[in-house]
N, C-alpha and C positions, 0 to 999 in steps of 0.2 A: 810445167812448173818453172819456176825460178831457179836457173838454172848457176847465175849469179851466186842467188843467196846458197845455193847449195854449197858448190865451190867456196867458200867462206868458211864454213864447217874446216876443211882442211888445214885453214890457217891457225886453228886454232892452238894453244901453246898444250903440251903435254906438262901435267903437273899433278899434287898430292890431291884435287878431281879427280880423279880417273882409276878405279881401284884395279890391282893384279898386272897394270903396264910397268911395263922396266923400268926402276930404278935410274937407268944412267940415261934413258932415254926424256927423261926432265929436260924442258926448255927446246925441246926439239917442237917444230907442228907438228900437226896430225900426217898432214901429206907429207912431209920430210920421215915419219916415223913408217908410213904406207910402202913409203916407197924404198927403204930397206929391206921388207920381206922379212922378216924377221920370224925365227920358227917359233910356234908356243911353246915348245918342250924344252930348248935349248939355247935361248937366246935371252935369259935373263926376265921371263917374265914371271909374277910371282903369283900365287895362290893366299886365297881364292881366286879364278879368275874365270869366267863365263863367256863360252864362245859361241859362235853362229858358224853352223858349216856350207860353206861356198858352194859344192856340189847342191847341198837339200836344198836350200835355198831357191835356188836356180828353177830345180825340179819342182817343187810346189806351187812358185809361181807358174810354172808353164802348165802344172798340170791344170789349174782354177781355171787361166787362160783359157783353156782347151775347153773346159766343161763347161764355164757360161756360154762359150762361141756353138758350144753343140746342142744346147738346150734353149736358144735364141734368148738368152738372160745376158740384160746389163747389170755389172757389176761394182759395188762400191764398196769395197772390203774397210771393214769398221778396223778407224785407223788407229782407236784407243788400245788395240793389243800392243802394238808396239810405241807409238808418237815419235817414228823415227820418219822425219821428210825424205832421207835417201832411201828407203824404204817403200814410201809414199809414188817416190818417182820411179819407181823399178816398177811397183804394181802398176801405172799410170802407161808403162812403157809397154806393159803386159796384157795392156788391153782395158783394165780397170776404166769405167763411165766417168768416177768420181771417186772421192773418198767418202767414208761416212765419221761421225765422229759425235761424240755424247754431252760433251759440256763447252760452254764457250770460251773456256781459256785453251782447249784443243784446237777452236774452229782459228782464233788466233794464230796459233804455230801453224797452221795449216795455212794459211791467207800470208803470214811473213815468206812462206816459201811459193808462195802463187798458185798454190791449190786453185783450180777456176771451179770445179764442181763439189761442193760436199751438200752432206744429206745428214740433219742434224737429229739422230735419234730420240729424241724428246722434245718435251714442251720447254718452251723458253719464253720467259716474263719477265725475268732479267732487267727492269729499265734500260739501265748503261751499256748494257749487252745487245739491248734494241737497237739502241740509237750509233752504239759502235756498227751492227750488222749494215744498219739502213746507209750509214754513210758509205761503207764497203759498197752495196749496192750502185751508190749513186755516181762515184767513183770510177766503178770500172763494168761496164756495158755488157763485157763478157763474164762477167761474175754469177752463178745460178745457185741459189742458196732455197733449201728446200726445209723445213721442221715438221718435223711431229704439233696438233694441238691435240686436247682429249679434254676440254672441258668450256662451258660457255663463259665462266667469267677468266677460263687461260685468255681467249679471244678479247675481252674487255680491255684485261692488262699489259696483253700485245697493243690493239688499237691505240690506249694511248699514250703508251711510251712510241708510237710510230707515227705520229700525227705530224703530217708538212712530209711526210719523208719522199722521194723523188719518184723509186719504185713501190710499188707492195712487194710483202714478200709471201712467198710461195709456203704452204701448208697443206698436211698431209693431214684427215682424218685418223689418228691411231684406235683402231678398235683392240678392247683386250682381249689377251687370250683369256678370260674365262675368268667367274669369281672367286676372288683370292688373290687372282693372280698378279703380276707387278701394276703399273701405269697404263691406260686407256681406256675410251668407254664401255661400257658394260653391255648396253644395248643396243639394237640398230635405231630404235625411235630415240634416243640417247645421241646417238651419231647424227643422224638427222637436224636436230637441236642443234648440236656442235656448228652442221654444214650453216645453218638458216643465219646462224651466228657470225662466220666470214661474209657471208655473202652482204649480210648488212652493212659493213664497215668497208672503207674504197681502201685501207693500207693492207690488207692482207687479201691472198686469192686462194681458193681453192684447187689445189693441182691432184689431187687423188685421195687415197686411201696405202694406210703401211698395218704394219703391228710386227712382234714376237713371238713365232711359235714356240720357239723355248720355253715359254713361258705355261705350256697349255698344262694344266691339272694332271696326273698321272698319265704321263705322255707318252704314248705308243702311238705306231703309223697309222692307225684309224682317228685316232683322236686327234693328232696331228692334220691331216687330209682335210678332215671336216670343219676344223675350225679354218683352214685355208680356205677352204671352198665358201665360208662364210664371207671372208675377207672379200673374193674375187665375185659373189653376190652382190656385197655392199657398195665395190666402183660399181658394176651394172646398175643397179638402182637407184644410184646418184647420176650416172650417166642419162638414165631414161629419163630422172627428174628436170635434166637440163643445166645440172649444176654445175657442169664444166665448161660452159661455153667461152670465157675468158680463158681455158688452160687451152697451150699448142700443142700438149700429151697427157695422157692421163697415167700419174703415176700409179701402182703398184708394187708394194715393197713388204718386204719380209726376208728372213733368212739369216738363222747363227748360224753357227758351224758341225750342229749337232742333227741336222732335220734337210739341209738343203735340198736330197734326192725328192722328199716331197714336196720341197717351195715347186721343181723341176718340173714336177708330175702335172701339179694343179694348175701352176702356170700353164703351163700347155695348152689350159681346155679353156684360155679365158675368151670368151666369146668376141664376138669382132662389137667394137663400141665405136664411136660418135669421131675420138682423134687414135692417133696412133697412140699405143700402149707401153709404158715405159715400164721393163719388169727387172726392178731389180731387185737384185741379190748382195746381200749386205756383211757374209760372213768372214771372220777377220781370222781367227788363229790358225787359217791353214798355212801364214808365212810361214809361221816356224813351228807347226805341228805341235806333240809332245811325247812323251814316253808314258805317261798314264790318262788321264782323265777323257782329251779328246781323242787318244788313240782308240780309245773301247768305244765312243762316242760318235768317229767319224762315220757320215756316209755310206763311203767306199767299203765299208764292212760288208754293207749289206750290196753293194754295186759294184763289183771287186773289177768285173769289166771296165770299170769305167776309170781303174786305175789306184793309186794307193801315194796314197801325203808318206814325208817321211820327216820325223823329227829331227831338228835341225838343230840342237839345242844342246851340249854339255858343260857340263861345270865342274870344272877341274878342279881339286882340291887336294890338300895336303895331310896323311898319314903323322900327327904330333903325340900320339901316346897310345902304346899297346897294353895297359896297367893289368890285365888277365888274359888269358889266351882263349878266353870268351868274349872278350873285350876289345875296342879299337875306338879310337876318337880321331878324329878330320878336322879341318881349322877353316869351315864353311857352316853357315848355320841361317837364321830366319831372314838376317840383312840380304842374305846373298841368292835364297833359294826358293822358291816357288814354296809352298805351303798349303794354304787354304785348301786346297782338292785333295791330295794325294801328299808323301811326302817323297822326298828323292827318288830313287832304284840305283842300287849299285850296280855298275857296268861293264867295268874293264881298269885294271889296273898296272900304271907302267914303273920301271924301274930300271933303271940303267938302258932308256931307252928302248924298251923289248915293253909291249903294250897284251896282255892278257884277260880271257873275262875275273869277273872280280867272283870265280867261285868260291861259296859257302860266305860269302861277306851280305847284310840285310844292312837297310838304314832301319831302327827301331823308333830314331826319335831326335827334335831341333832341338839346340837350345839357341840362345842368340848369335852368338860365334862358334860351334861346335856342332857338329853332326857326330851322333849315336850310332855305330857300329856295333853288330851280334856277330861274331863270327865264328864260324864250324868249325869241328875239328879239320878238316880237309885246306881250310883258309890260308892261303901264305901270305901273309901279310906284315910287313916291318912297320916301323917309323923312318917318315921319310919317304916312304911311295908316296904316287900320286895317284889319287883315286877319282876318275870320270864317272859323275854322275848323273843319270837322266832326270828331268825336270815333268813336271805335268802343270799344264794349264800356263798356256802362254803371256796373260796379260799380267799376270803377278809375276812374271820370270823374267820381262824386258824391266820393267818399272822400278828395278834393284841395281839398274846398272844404267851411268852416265855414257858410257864406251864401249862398245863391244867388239871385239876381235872378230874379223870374219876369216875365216881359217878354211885351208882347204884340206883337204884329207890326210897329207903329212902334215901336217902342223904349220904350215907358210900360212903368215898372214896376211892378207893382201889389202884388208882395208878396215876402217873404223867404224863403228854403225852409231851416231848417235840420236838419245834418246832425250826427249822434251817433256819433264813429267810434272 
């Protein structure tokens, strides 16, 4: 990566941008604010404020690390959970093939920081977006840009927003998981079509086969398996067709964050083909885990050997009204907090510096600035605590916050994480 453009990010000025950072820390940079160490509990910073902890962090990457390196999977962790490049370059550092990324103002921020490999989970027909990609291409030699197609006139309206362009660009046949389900083909005679469709055209090439098993109809490990096992069918029979003879690997992709141990499984048995086999694995919210949705979600539940993600994620917020002593209200709400899956989990709560679990305390309910508190009788609870709360579902949880605190287990902050959304 661009390790320039990175470095840049530091300089940036601290200001009324950046929610829950310190007050008198205005006009300072970022690296000038880094490099005070400043604790989150006691050093002026305000609530709401949503941090990343340095230890999990750490951990998560190493553990993904470890698990593509043992299941001979290359890895291009989908970089839309976060859109944070310091992040990018950590996974990058961590072993990561490439990044992956969903839309083209991602692949953007991605390409400003010198991303060289991403993998763009969808069809893109884009015009402007074409003709931006193809220049990127022609540009810089080491640049490998990979998309999703899933339909014959996608191919059309690639061809010719790409006409004169220097390279072709590399596409993947996306087969769907099944009907109903999101974006891809239905069929393999369907796919077929799709392939006969690049092959026609000199601006685009055939480099494999991807899809989403997330996506498969009431998903359990057999249905899951089988529709893998479809996938890694359809490169063999594109293979025996002869349809890769222009690719130097033949891609293979799939894998959220919900299914991997079987992306791991089925990978394994993919038969020896024509070029070497590129099998990546594309799962993103293992950065920073969470405290509901991908927790029950992950893997590792079922593979516990193989180790265990840890949420990396709280959000500190402020006790402003106890109006019954069934009651309690927090000054954190839908701007600041993850939502769509699950809502908060109360966690632990500190007060004079002394940090406790938050027993008999429930989040019941968002509203825009305010988190809904039920608490028991057993609850001790003021105005004025500060109340830590776990997050689920990581890509709604970075996408709320410009700046993120990366905090280590007392509360020193050691760096900024920012986010391009």
């Amino acid at each position: 990566m661009n390790t320039e453009a990175l470095a840049r990010l530091a300089e940036d000025r601290v200001d009324h941008r950046f929610k829950g950072l310190p007050p008198d820390a205005a006009g300072l940079t970022v690296g000038e604010l880094a490099a005070q160490r400043r604790n989150l509990f006691t050093n002026g910073f305000g609530t709401p404020v949503l941090a990343l902890s340095a230890e999990r962090l750490e951990h998560n990457l190493k553990l993904m690390e470890t698990y593509a390196a043992r299941h001979g999977l290359a890895f291009a962790p989908h970089g839309k959970t976060s859109m944070a490049p310091q992040l990018f370059h950590r996974q990058l550092a961590h072993g990561a093939w490439g990044i992956t990324l969903a839309v083209p103002h991602q692949v953007r921020v991605a390409r400003a920081f010198g991303t060289a490999r991403i993998f763009l989970a969808n069809e893109l027909v884009d015009p402007a977006a074409l003709r931006w990609i193809a220049a990127e291409l022609a540009a810089d030699p080491a640049f490998r840009f990979v998309c999703y197609v899933d339909s014959v006139r996608g191919v059309e309206l690639m061809d010719a927003a790409l006409r004169g362009a220097e390279r072709p660009v590399d596409v993947v046949v996306e087969l769907a998981a099944g009907d109903g389900a999101r974006t891809g083909v239905r069929t393999e005679a369907e796919c077929a079509a799709v392939a006969d469709a690049v092959a026609a055209v000199p601006t685009l090439r055939l480099a494999g086969v991807a899809g989403y098993e997330g996506e498969v109809p009431d998903a359990d490990p057999e249905r899951v398996r089988a529709w893998l096992r479809r996938l890694v069918a359809l490169a063999a029979d594109f293979d025996r067709a002869g349809r890769f003879t222009d690719a130097g690997e033949i891609v293979v992709s799939a894998g959220g964050s919900a299914w991997f141990d079987a992306v791991a499984d089925v990978f394994a048995q993919i038969p020896g083909l024509s070029r070497p086999v590129l099998k990546l694995l594309r799962s993103g919210a293992y950065v920073s885990h969470d405290d509901g949705h991908y927790r029950r979600l992950t893997p590792f539940n079922r593979v516990p050997q193989e180790g265990a993600l840890e949420p990396a994620f709280r959000l500190w917020a402020q006790i402003v009204s106890r109006p019954s002593a069934g009651q309690a209200f927090a000054n954190a709400g839908k701007r600041d907090a993850a939502h769509d899956l699950d809502l908060p989990s109360a966690q632990v709560v500190r007060r004079d510096g002394t940090e406790r679990p938050a027993t008999g305390v429930s989040v019941t309910a968002l509203s825009d600035q305010h988190t809904w508190l039920r608490t028991e009788p057993d609850a001790d609870l003021e105005v004025g605590d500060w109340i830590g709360l776990g997050l689920s579902h990581p890509c709604t949880s970075f996408d709320k916050w410009q700046l993120i605190p990366l905090a280590e287990a007392d509360g020193t902050v050691v760096d900024y994480i920012r986010t391009f959304f």
